[in-house]
N, CA, C and O of each residue as an XYZ file, in Angstrom:
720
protein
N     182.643    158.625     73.623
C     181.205    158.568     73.455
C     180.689    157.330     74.182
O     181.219    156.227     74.045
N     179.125    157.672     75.334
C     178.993    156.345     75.460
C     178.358    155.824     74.739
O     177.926    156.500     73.805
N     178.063    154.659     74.802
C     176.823    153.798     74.458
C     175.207    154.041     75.259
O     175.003    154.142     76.468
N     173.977    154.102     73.890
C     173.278    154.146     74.955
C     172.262    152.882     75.342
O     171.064    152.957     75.612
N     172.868    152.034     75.303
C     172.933    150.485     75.534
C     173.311    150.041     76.525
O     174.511    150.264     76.368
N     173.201    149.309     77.975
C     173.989    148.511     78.887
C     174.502    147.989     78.385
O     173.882    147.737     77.351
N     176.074    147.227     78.401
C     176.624    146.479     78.092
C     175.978    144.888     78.434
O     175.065    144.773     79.251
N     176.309    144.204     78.025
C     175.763    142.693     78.398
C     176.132    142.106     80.066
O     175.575    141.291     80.802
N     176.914    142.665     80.154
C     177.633    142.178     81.803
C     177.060    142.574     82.440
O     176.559    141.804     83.259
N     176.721    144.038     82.530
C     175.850    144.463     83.355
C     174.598    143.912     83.202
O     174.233    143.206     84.142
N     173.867    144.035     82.310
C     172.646    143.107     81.854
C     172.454    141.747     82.952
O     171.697    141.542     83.900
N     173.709    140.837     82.199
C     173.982    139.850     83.437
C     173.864    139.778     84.918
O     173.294    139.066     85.745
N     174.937    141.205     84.895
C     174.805    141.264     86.675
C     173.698    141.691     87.253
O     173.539    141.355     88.427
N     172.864    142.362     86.730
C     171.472    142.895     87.157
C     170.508    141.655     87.217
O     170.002    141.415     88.314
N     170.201    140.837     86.149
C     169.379    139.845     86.037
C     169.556    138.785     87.052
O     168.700    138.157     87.675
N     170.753    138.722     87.087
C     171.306    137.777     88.174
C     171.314    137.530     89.172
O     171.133    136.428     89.692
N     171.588    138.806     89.770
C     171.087    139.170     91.379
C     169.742    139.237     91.208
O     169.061    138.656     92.053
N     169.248    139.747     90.411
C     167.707    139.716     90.462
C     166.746    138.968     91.065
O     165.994    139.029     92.038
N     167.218    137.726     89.528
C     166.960    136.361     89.701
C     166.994    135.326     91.190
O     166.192    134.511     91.646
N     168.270    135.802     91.621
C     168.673    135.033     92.840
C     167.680    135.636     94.171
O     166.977    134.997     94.953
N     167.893    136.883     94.091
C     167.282    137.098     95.353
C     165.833    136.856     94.984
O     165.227    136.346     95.925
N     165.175    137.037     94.035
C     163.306    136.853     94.105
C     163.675    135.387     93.961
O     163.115    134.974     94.977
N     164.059    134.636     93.577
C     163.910    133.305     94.033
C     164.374    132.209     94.791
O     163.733    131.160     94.847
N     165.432    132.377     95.372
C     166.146    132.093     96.887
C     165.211    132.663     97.695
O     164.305    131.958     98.138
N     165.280    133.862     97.971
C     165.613    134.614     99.690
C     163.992    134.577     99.535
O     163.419    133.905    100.393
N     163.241    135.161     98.629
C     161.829    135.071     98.350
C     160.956    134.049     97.855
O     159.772    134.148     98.175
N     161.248    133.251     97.260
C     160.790    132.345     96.809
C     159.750    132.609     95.940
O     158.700    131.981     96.074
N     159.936    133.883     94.601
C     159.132    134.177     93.687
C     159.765    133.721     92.637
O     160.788    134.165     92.115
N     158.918    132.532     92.247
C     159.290    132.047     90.832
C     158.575    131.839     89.837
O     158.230    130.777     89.318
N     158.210    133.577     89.404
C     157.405    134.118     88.461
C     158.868    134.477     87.512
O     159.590    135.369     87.957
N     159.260    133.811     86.284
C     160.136    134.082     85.655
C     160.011    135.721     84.873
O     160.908    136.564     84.873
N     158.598    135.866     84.219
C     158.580    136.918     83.353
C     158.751    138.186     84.512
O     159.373    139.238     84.360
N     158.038    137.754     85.635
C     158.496    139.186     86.771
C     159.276    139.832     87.336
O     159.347    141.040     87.559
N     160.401    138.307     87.788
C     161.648    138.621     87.852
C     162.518    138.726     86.875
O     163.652    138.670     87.350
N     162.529    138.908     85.225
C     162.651    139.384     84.389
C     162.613    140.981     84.203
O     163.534    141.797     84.191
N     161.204    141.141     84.060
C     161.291    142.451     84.288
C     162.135    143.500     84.900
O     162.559    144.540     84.397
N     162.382    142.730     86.782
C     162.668    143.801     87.266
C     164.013    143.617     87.237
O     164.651    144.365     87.978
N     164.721    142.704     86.484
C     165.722    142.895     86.165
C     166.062    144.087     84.656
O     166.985    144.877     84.457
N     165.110    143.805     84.014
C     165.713    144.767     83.133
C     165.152    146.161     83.453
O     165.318    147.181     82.784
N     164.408    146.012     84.679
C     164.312    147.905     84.773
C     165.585    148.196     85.339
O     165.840    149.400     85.332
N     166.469    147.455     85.831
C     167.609    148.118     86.567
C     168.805    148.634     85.805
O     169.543    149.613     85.916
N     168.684    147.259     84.719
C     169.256    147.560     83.584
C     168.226    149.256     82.814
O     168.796    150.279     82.432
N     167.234    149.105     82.808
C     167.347    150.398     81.816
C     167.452    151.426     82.733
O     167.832    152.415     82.107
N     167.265    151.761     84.223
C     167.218    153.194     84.580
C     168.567    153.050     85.160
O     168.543    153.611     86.255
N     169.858    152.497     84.896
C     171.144    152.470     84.396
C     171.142    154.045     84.277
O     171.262    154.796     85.246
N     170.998    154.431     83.029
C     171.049    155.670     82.754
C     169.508    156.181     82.856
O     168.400    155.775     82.507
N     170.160    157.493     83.647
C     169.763    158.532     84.048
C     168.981    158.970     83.570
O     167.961    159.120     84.242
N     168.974    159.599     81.638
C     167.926    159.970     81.055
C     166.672    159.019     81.059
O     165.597    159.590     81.242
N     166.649    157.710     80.890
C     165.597    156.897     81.080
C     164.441    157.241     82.431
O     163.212    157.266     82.359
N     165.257    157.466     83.554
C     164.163    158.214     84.695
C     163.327    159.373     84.378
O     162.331    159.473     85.095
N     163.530    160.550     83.209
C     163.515    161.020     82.919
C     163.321    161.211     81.354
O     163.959    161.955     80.609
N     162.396    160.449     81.081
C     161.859    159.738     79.728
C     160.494    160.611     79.288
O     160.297    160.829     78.093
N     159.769    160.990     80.084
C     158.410    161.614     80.106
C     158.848    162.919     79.810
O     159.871    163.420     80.277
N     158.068    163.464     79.034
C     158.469    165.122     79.060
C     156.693    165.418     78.114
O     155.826    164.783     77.513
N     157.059    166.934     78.589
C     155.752    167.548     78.517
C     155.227    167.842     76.981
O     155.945    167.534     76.029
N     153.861    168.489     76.779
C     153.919    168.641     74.910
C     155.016    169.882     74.514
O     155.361    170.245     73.389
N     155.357    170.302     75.588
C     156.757    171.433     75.070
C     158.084    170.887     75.213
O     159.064    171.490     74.775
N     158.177    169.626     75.882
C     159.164    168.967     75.914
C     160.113    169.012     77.088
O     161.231    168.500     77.036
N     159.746    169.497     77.909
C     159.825    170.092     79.400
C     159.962    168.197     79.924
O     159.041    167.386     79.833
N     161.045    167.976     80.327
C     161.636    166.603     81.631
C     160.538    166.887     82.315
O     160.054    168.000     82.520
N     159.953    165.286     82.853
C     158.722    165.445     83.996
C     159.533    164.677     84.668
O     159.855    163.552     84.286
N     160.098    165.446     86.172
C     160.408    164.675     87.069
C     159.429    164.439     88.434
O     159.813    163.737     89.370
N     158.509    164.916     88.426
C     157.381    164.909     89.266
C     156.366    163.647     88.957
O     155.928    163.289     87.864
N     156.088    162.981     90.501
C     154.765    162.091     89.784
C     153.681    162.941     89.350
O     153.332    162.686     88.197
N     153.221    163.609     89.754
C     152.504    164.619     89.870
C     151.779    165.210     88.012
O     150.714    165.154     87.397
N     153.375    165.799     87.775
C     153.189    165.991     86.528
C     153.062    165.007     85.602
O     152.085    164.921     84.858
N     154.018    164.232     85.595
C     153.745    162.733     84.987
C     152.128    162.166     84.792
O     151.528    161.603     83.876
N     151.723    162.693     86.348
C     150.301    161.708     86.129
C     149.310    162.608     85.265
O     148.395    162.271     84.514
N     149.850    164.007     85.659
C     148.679    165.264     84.568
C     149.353    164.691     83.089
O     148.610    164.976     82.150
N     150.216    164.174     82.799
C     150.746    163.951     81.363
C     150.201    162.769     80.759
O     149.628    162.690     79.672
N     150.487    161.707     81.725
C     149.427    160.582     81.310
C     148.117    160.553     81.397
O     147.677    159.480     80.983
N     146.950    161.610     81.926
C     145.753    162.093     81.589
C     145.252    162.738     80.218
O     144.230    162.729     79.531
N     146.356    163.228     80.197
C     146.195    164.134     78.627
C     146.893    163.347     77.082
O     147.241    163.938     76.059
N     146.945    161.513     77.424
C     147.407    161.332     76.206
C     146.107    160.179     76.054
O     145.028    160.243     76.644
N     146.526    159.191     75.150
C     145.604    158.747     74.914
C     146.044    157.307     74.151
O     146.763    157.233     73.155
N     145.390    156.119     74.920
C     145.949    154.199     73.922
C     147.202    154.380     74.215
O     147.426    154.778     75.358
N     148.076    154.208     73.528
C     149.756    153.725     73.810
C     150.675    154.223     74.704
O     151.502    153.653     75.416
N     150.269    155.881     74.481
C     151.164    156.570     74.511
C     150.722    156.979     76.355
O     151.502    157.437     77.191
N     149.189    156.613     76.565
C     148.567    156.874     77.962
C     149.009    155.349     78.675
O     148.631    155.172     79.833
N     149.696    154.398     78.089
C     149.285    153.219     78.402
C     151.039    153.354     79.055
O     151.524    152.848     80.067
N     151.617    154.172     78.087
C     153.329    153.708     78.286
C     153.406    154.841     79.247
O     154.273    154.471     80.039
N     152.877    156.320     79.724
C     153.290    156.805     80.706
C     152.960    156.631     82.178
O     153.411    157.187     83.179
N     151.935    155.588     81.989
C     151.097    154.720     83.447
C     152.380    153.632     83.861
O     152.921    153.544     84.963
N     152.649    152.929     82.764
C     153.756    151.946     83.056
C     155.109    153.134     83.902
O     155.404    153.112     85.097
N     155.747    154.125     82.758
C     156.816    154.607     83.083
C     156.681    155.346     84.696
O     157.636    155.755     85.356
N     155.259    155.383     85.096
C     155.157    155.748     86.609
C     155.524    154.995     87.436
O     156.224    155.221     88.424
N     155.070    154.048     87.079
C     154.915    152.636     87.953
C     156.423    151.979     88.366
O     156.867    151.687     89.476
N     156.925    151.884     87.251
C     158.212    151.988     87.256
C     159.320    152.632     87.988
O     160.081    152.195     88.852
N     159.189    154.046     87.290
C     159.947    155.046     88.390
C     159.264    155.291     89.847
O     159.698    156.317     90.372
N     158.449    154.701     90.504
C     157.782    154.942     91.588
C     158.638    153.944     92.622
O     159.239    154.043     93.692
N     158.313    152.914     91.624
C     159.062    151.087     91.926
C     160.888    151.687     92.402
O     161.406    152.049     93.459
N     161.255    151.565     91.333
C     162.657    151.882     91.479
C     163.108    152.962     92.584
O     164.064    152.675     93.305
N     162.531    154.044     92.721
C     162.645    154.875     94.240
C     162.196    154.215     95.455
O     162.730    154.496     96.528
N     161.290    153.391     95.378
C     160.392    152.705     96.542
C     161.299    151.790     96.871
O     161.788    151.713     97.998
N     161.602    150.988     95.849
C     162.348    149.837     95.971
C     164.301    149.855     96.456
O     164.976    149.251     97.289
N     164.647    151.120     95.167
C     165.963    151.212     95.888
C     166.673    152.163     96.345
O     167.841    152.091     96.725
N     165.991    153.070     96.321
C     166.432    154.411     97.038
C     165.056    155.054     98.185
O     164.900    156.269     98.313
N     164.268    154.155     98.845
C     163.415    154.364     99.875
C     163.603    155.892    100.837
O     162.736    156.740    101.047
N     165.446    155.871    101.439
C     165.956    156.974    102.507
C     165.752    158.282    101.493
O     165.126    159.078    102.192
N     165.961    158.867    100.254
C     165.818    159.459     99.107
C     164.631    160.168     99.444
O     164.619    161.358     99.757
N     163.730    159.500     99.383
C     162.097    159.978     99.715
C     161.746    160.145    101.065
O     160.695    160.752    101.268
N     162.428    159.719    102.096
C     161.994    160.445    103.456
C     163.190    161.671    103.600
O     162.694    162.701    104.059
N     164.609    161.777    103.316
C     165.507    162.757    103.381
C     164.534    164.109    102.264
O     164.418    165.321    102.448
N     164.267    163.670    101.714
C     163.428    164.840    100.409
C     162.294    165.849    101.617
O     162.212    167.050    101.873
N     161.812    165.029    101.943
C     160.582    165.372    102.809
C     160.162    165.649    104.004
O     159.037    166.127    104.155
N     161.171    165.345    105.297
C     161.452    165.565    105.996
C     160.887    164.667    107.313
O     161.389    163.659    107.809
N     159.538    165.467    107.738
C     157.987    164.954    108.417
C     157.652    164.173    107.833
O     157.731    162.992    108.171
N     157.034    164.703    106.467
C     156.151    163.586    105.778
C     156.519    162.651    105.135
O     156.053    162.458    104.012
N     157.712    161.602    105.839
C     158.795    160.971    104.910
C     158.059    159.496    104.672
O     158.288    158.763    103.710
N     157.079    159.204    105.810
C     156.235    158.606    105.280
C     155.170    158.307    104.579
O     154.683    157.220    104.265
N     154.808    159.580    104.331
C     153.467    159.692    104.152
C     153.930    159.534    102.109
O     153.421    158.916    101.174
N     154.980    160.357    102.236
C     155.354    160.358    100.939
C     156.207    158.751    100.362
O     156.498    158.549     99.183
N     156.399    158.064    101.157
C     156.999    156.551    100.720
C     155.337    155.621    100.299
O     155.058    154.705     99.526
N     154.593    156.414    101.228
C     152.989    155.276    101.064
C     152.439    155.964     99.440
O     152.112    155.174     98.553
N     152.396    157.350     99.221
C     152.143    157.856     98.159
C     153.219    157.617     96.796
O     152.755    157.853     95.680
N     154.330    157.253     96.890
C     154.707    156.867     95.626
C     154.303    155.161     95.675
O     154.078    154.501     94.660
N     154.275    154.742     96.765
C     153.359    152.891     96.306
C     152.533    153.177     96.012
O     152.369    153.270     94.796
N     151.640    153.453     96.757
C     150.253    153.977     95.937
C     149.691    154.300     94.598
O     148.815    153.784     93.904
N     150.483    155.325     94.465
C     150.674    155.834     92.749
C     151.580    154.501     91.935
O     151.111    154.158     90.850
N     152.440    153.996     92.271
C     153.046    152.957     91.426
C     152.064    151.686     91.001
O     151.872    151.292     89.850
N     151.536    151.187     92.126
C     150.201    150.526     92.083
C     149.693    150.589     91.256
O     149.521    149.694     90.429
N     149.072    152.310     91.223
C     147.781    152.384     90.638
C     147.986    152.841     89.182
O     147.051    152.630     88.410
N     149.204    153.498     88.667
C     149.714    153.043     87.334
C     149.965    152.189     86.931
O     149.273    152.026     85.927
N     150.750    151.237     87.114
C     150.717    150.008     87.095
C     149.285    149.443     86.152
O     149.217    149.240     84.939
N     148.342    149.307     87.087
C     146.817    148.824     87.489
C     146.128    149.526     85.952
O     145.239    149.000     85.283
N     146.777    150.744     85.675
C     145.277    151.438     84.880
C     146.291    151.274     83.176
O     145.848    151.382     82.033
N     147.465    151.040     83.550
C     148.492    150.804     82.310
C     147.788    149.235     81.607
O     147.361    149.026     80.471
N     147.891    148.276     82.847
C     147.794    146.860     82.167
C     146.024    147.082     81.455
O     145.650    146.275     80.604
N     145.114    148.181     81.896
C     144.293    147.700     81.421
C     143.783    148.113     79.960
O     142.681    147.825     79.492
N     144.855    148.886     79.295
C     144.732    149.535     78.456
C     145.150    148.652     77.568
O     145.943    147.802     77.972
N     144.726    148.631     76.143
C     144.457    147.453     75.032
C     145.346    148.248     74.484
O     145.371    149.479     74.498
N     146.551    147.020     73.686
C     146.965    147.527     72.274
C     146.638    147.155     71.608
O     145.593    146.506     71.573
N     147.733    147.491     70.321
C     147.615    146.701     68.943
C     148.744    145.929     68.851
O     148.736    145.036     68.004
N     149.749    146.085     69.564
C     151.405    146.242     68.998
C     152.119    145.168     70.318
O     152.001    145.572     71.475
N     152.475    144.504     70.190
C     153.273    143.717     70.913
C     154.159    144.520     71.624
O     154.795    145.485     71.200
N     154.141    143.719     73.491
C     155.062    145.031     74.853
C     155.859    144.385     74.943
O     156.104    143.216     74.644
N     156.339    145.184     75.397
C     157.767    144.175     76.367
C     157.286    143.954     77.654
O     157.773    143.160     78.459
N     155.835    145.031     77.923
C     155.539    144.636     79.374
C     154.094    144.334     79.177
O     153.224    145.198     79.286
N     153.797    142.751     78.805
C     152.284    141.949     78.898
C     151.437    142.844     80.048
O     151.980    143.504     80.933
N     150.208    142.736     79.869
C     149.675    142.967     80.853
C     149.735    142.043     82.022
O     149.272    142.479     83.076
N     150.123    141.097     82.011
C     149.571    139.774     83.376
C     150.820    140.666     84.177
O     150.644    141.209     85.268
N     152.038    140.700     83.451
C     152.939    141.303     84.034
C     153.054    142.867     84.717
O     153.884    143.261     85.536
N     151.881    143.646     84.064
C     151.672    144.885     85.134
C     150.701    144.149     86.127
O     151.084    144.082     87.295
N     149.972    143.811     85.930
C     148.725    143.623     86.969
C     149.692    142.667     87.763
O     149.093    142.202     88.732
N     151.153    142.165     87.662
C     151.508    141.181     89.046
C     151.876    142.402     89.782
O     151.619    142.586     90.972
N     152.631    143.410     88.838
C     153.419    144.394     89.839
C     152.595    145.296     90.641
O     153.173    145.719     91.642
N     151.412    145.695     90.467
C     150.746    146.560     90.893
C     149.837    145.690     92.029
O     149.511    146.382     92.994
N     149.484    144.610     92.059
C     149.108    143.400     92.975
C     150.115    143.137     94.124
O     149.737    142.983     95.286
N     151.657    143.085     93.674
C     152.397    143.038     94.507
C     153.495    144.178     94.900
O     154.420    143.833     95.635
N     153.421    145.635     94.399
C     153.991    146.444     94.426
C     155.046    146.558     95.287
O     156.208    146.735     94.922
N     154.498    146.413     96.979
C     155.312    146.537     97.847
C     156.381    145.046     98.088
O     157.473    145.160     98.645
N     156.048    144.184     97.761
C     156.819    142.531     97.537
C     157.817    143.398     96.553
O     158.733    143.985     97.128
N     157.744    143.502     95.449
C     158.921    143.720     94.311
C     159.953    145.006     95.027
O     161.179    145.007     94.919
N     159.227    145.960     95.691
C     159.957    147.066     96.169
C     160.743    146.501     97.374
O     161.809    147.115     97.419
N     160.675    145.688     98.263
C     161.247    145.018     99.442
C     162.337    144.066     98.727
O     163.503    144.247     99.077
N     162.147    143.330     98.013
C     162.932    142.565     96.882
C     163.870    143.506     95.866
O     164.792    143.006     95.223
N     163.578    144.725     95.805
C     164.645    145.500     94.977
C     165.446    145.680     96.472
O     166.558    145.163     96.578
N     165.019    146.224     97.314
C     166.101    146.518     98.408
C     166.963    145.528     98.568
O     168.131    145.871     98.749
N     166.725    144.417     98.552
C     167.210    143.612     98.990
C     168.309    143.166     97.436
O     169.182    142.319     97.626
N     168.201    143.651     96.317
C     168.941    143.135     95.047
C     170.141    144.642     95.608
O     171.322    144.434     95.889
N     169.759    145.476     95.640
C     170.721    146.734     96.232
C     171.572    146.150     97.391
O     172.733    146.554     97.455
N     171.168    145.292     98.276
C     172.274    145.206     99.533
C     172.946    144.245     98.946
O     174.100    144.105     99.350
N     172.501    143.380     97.933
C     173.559    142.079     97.453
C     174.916    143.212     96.384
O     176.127    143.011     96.291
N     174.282    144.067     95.900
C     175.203    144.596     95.103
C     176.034    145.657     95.868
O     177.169    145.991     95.529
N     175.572    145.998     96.599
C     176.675    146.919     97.954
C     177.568    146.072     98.785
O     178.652    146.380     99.282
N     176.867    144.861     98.851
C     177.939    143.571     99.351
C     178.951    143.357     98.841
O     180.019    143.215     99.437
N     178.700    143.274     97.102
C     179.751    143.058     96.347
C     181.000    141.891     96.785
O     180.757    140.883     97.449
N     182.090    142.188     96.368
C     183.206    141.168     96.874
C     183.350    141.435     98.371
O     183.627    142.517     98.889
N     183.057    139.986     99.130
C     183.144    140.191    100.615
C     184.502    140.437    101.453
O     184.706    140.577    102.659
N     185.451    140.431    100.185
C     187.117    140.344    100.753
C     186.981    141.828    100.601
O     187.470    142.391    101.580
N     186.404    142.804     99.564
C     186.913    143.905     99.733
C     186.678    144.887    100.781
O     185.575    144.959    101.324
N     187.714    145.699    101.119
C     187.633    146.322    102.431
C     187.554    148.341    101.510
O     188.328    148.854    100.701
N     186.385    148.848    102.111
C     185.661    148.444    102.980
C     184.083    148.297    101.717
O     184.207    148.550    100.518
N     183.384    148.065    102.051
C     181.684    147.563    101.034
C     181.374    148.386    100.524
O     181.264    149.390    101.228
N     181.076    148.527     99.216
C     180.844    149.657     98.268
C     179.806    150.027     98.216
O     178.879    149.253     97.977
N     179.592    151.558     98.459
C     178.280    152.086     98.143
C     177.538    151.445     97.054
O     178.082    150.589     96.358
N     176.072    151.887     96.830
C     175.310    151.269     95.846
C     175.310    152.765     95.058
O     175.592    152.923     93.870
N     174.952    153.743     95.941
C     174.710    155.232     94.775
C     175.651    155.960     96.232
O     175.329    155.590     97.362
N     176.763    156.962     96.047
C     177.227    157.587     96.361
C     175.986    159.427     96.702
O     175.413    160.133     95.871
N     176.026    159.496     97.579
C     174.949    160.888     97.473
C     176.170    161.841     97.507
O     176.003    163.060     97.457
């Protein structure tokens, strides 16, 4: 059985590289941001987490598309957490699986890399402005950086992906990051 928990190491190793590359190679030393996007790596770890949204029949939304008709039709928290979970999964494809979204699409491989920033942005943007009651894990200052800097954090995930495909430089030969 697994766990449906990251282990702490991984936790570590995600935060870490995180950490290093937004503030070395980038020189972003926004702690709560590079926080964050350390623990999104840690949570879309597993698979079902990409795949968190589902419909009022319970139908997986793997579409932005649908996602965004889903976060229209809810309402305060629950409209607030499927704007974030866009933004997110938009981020994480943009950021570390970019070739994913032009191989999908063919022609429009750009057109469709500008439309999931876009949409990540602008969830992002309409998530932070939504009021709770209940204490986040994701502040608003902290959506409104990501959606301000969308494409910075997505260039900076690429770049946390080539440190982890680097891996040990003795080993022969460099390990994939996701095997297709």
């Amino acid at each position: 059985m697994y766990s449906s928990q990251p282990s702490k190491t991984l936790h570590q190793l995600f935060c870490g590289i995180t950490e290093n590359t937004f503030h070395i190679q980038l020189g972003v030393a926004d702690p709560q941001l590079v926080d964050y996007l350390g623990n999104l790596l840690v949570r879309f770890v597993r698979h079902d987490a990409l795949e968190k949204i589902r419909s009022v029949t319970g139908q997986k939304l793997r579409d932005v598309g649908a996602m965004l008709a889903e976060a229209n039709a809810r309402v305060g928290e629950a409209r607030r957490e499927v704007h974030r979970h866009i933004g997110d999964f938009t981020l994480f494809w943009a950021g570390l699986f970019p070739e994913s979204l032009r191989r999908q699409h063919g022609a429009l491989a750009s057109d469709q890399f500008h439309d999931y920033c876009a949409h990540g942005k602008r969830a992002y943007h309409i998530a932070a402005m939504i009021e709770t009651s209940t204490k986040q894990d994701a502040p608003n200052d902290v959506l409104i950086q990501l959606s301000e800097h969308f494409e910075m954090c997505a260039y900076g995930l690429r770049e946390v992906r080539r440190e982890l495909e680097r891996g040990d430089e003795d080993a022969e030969p460099p390990r994939p990051f996701l095997i297709n």
